[in-house]
C-alpha positions in Angstrom: 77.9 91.3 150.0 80.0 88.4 151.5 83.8 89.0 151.7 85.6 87.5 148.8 87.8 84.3 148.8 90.9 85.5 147.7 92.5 82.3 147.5 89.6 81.3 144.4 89.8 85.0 143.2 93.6 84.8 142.5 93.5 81.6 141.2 91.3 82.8 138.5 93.1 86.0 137.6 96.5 84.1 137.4 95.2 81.6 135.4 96.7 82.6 132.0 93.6 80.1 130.0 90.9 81.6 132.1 92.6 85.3 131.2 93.1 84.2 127.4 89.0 83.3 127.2 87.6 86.5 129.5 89.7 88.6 127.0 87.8 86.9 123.9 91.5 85.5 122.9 90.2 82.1 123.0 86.7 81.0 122.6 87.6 77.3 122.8 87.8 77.2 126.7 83.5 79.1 126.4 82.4 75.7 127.7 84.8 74.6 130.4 84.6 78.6 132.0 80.9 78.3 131.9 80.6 74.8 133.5 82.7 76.1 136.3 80.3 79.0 137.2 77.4 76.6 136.8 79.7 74.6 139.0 80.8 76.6 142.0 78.1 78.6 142.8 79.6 79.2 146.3 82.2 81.4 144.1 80.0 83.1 141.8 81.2 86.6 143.4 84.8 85.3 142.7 84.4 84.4 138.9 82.3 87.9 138.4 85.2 89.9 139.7 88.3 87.9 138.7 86.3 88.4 135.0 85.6 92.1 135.5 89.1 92.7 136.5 90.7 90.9 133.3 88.2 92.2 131.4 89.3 95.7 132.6 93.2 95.2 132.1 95.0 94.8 128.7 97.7 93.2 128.9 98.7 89.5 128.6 99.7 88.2 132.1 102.1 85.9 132.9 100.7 83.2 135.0 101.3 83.4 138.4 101.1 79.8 139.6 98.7 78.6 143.4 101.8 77.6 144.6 103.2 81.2 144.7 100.4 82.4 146.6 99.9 80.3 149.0 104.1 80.8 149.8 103.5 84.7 149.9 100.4 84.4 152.0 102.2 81.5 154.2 104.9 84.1 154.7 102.7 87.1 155.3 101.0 85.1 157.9 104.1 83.8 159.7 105.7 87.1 160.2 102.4 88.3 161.5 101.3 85.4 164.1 105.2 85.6 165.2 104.7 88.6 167.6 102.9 88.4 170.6 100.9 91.6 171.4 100.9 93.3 175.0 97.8 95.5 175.6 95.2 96.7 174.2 96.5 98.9 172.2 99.4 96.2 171.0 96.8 94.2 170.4 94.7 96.6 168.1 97.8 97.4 166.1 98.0 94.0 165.3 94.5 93.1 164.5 95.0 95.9 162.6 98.0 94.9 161.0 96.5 91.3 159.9 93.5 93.2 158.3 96.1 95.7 156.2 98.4 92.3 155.0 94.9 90.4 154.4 93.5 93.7 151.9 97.2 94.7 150.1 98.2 90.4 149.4 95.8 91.1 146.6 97.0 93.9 145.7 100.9 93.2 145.9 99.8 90.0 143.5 97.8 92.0 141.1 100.9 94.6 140.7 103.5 91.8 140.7 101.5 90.4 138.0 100.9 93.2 135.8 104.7 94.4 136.3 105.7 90.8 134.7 103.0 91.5 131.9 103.7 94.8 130.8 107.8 93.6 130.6 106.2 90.3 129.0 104.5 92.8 126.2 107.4 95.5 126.2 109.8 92.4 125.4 107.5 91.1 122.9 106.9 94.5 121.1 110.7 95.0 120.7 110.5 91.9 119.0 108.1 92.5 116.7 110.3 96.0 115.9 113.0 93.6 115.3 111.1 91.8 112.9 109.5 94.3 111.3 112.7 96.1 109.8 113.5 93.1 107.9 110.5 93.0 106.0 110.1 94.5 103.1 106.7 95.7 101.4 107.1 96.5 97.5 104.3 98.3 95.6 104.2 98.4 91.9 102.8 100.8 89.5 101.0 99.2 86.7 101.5 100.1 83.3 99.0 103.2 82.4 98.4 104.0 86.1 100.0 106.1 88.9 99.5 104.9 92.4 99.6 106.9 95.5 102.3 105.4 98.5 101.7 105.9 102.0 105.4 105.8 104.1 105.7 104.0 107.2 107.0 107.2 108.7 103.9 109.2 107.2 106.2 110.7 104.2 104.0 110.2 101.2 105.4 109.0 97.4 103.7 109.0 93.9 104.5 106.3 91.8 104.5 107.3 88.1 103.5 104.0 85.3 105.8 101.5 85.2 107.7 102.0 89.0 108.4 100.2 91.7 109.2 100.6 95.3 110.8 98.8 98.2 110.5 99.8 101.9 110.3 98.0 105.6 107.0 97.6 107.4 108.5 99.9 110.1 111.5 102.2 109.5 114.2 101.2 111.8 115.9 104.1 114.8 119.0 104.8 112.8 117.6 105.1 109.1 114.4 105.5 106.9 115.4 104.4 103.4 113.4 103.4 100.5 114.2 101.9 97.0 113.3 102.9 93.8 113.3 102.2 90.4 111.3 104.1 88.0 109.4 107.3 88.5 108.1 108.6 91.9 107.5 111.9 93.7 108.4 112.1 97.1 106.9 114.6 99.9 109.3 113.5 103.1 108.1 114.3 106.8 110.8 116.2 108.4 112.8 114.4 111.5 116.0 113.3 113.2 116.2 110.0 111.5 118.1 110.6 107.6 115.7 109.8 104.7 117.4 108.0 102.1 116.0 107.0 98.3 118.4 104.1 96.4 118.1 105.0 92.8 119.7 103.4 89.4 122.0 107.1 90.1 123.5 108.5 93.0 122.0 107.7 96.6 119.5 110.6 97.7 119.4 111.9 101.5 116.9 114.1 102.0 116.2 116.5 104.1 112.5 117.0 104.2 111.5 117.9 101.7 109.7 117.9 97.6 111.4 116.3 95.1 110.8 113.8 91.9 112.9 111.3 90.8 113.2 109.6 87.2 115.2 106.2 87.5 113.7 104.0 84.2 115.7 101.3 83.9 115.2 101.7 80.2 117.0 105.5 80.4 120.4 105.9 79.7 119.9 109.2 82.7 118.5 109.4 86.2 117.1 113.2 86.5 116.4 114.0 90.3 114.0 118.0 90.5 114.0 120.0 93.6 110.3 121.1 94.3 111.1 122.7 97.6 113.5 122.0 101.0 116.7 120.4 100.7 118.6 116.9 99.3 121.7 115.9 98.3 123.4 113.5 96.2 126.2 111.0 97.2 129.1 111.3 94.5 131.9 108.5 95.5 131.3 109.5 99.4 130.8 113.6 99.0 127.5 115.1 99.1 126.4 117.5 96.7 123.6 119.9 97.8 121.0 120.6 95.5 118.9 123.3 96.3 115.5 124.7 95.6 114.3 124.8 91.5 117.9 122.7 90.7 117.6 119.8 88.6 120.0 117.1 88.1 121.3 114.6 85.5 123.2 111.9 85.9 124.6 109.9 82.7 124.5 106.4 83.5 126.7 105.3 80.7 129.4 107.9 81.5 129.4 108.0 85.4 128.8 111.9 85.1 126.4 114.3 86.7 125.2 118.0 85.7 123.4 119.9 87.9 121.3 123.3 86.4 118.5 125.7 87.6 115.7 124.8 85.1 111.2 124.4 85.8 110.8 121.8 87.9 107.6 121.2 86.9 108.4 119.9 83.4 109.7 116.9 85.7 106.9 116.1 87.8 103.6 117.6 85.7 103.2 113.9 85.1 101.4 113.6 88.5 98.4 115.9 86.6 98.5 113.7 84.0 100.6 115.9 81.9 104.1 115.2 80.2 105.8 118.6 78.9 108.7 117.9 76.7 111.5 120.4 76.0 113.8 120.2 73.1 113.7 116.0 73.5 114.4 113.6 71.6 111.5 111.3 69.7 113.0 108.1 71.7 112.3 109.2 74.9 108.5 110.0 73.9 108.2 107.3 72.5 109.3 105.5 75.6 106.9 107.1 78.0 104.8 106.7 75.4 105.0 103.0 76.0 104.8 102.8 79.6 101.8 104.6 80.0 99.7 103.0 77.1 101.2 99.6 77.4 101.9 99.7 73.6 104.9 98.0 71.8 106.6 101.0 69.7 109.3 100.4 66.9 111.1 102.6 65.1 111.7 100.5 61.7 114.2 103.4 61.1 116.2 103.8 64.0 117.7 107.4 62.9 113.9 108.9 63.4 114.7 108.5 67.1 117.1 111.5 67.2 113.9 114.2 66.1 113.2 116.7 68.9 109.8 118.1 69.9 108.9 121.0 71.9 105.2 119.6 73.0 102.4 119.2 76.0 100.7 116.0 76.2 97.8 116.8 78.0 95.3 113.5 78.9 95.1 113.1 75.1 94.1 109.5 73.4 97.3 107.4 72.3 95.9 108.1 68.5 95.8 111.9 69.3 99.3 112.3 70.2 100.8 109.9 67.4 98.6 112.4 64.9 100.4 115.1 66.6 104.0 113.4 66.4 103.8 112.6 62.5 102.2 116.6 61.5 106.1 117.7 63.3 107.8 115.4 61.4 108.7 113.1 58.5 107.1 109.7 59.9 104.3 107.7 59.5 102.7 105.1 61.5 101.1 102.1 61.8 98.7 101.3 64.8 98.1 97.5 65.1 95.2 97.5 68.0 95.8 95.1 70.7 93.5 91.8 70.3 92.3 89.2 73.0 94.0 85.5 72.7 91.9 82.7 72.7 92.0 82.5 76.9 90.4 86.2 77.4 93.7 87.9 77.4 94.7 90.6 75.6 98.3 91.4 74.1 100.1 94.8 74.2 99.2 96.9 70.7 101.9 97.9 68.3 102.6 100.4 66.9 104.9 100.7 63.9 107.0 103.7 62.7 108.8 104.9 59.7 110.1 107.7 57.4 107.5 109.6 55.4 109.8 110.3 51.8 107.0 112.1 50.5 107.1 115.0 53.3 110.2 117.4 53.8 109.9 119.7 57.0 112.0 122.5 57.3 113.0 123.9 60.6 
């Protein structure tokens, strides 16, 4: 095999549109790349190697222009021809010193330019950092569904019907904070960086840890349950440390919180599909109610509202559980099915409620 020509093999490798195409980063120079091989057939070793060794390396080079070269060779040469060798063994040293310059020139220029590259793409990826923690990505729970949220970080959240959440494409160095509004259970990777959830209540920094939060904008009360690990909430600058099987509540309308030991898993059974309710009020079923059968409820006697059940909804029908509610107490109902408009779509049912003055039910 001949030696190569390094003048034509470094030509090629610095030529940033020859790199771009042996890369398969642009397929519009195919034709002019080809025609040159077909072209220069003297160089065919050249173009094979110049495209093996591009091929091999990936990162994006910066183009190192002819002119360069042919000033480092020019150089390399000078310094070499300037001394004038005595003897024989002066004379191998520097026959043996042109042969070293003429096998590392390649070599310093391959270095050089994958030094410049790998700054080129370190620069380039800070960038894209940069970028990236400025962009947001929301992910919305439609109504009758629960959705499962991967974190950038690889913390994990379940969004409940109804919610939404708001976090960057990459979580920035001093920070990892999400927002929420709605329903969600959270499972946070433990690190360094402070996990934060914004909420319609107090800010959340977590710990790593399990915890659900319930922040409907259409509830007067943001209820934050401790599964496991640690969290606190941020009342007017002080942080108050909830810790495992603690649940709190915090009144919207009266800027109050009250934290108490209680089953967490009343507050997140919702993930199985189940809703336990607890001495609570016929409103707030009738809400959830709502969100997960997209179903328009009204109470035509508002008073109804303050009726409390002791229940488990367990995957039962929307008709099942309203047979349920009206056998516990003096209501009837109405159940207007939803129908399709004349374009396919189909509106929200409704359902209607009211007292029942035929039925008396004692406590």
């Amino acid at each position: 095999m001949r030696q190569l020509d390094q003048n034509i093999f470094e030509e090629l490798i610095s030529n940033t549109q020859f790199a771009a195409w042996a890369k398969g980063e642009d397929y519009s120079k195919a034709e002019y790349w080809n025609a040159w091989e077909k072209n220069h057939p003297s160089h065919i070793e050249e173009y094979r190697e110049a495209l093996k060794l591009v091929q091999t390396i990936r990162f994006r080079g910066a183009e190192i222009k002819t002119a360069d070269i042919q000033y480092l060779w020019t150089k390399t040469s000078g310094k070499i021809s300037n001394g004038k060798p005595k003897g024989k063994l002066q004379r191998f040293i520097f026959q043996l010193t042109k042969v070293a310059a003429i096998l590392l020139l390649p070599v310093l220029l391959v270095s050089a330019w994958l030094f410049y590259s790998q700054y080129n793409l370190t620069q380039q990826y800070s960038n894209l950092l940069e970028n990236k923690h400025d962009q947001k990505i929301t992910v919305i729970a439609p109504i009758g569904a629960r959705i499962a949220v991967d974190l950038p970080d690889g913390s994990k959240a379940w969004l409940n019907s109804g919610s939404e959440i708001s976090y960057p494409v990459i979580f920035n160095t001093s920070e990892r904070r999400v927002s929420l509004t709605g329903e969600a259970y959270f499972k946070v990777q433990k690190g360094e960086t402070p996990f934060f959830v914004s909420n319609l209540g107090p800010e959340i920094k977590v710990y790593g840890t399990e915890f659900n939060v319930n922040s409907y904008i259409d509830e007067d009360f943001v209820t934050v349950a401790l599964t496991e690990g640690k969290i606190s909430l941020d009342l007017k600058g002080k942080e108050e440390f909830l810790t495992h099987g603690e649940v709190s509540v915090f009144d919207r309308t009266k800027n109050s919180i009250a934290i108490e030991k209680s089953d967490v898993f009343v507050h997140s059974s919702w993930r199985e599909g189940k809703y336990i309710f607890r001495d609570t009020p016929l409103s707030s079923i009738l809400r959830i109610l709502q969100r997960q059968h997209n179903v328009n409820i009204q109470l035509l006697n508002p008073e109804l509202g303050n009726y409390r059940y002791n229940a488990t909804i367990n995957n039962e029908s929307l008709e099942q559980i309203m047979q349920m509610l009206s056998l516990s107490a003096p209501i009837k109902y109405n159940f207007k099915r939803k129908v399709s408009n004349q374009d396919g779509r189909y509106e929200p049912g409704i359902i209607e409620i009211k007292a029942d003055k035929t039925r008396i039910i004692k406590n």
